[in-house]
C-alpha positions, 0 to 999 in steps of 0.5 A: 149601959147594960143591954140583956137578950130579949129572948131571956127576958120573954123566957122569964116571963112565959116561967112566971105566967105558967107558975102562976097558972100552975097555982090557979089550976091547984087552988081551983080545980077544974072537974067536968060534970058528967052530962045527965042523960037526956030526958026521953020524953023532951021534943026537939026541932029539926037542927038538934036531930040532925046533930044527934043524927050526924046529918044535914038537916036537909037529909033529915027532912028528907028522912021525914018525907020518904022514910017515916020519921015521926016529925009533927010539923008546927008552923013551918017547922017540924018537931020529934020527939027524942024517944020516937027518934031513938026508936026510928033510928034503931028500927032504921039501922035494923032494917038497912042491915038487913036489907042490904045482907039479904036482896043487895047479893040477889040484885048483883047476881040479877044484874050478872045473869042479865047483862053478862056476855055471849 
């Protein structure tokens, strides 16, 4: 009785699945369709803007509240429109890039002159 390695028996078996993936992936090509853009006038719930946003979706909502994001609220949901929140978050980043270069280095300064040491 002839006893072979285990290990050379799961070797010849992992060649002949990766032979046989290699012939699947020739005859059937994968090519990933590149995403249409997407359509400026759709509405989208509160979930997908805070995934487009990269934010919780309770900071969303708080953007709704505090920072005028343009949201209708339908029921107890809110929804935005893509083209409106597109235009907000540019209009956002704008002006907290401009906010934060003009008054953040005079309310430093404000704050030295006011609590500085005698």
């Amino acid at each position: 009785m002839q006893t072979s390695n285990p290990f050379e028996v799961i070797i010849n078996k992992l060649e002949q699945l990766q032979a046989t993936l290699d012939i699947i992936s020739v005859n059937n090509p994968r090519q990933k369709q590149p995403e249409p853009p997407p359509d400026p006038n759709r509405i989208i719930d509160l979930p997908e803007a805070a995934k487009i946003l990269r934010k919780p979706v309770g900071t969303v909502r708080s953007y709704i509240h505090s920072r005028n994001l343009p949201a209708t609220l339908v029921g107890k949901s809110y929804l935005i429109k893509y083209s409106e929140l597109m235009q907000w978050f540019e209009g956002f980043q704008n002006d907290s890039l401009s906010v934060t270069k003009t008054t953040a280095p005079a309310k430093m300064l404000e704050n030295r002159k006011r609590y500085r040491k005698e």
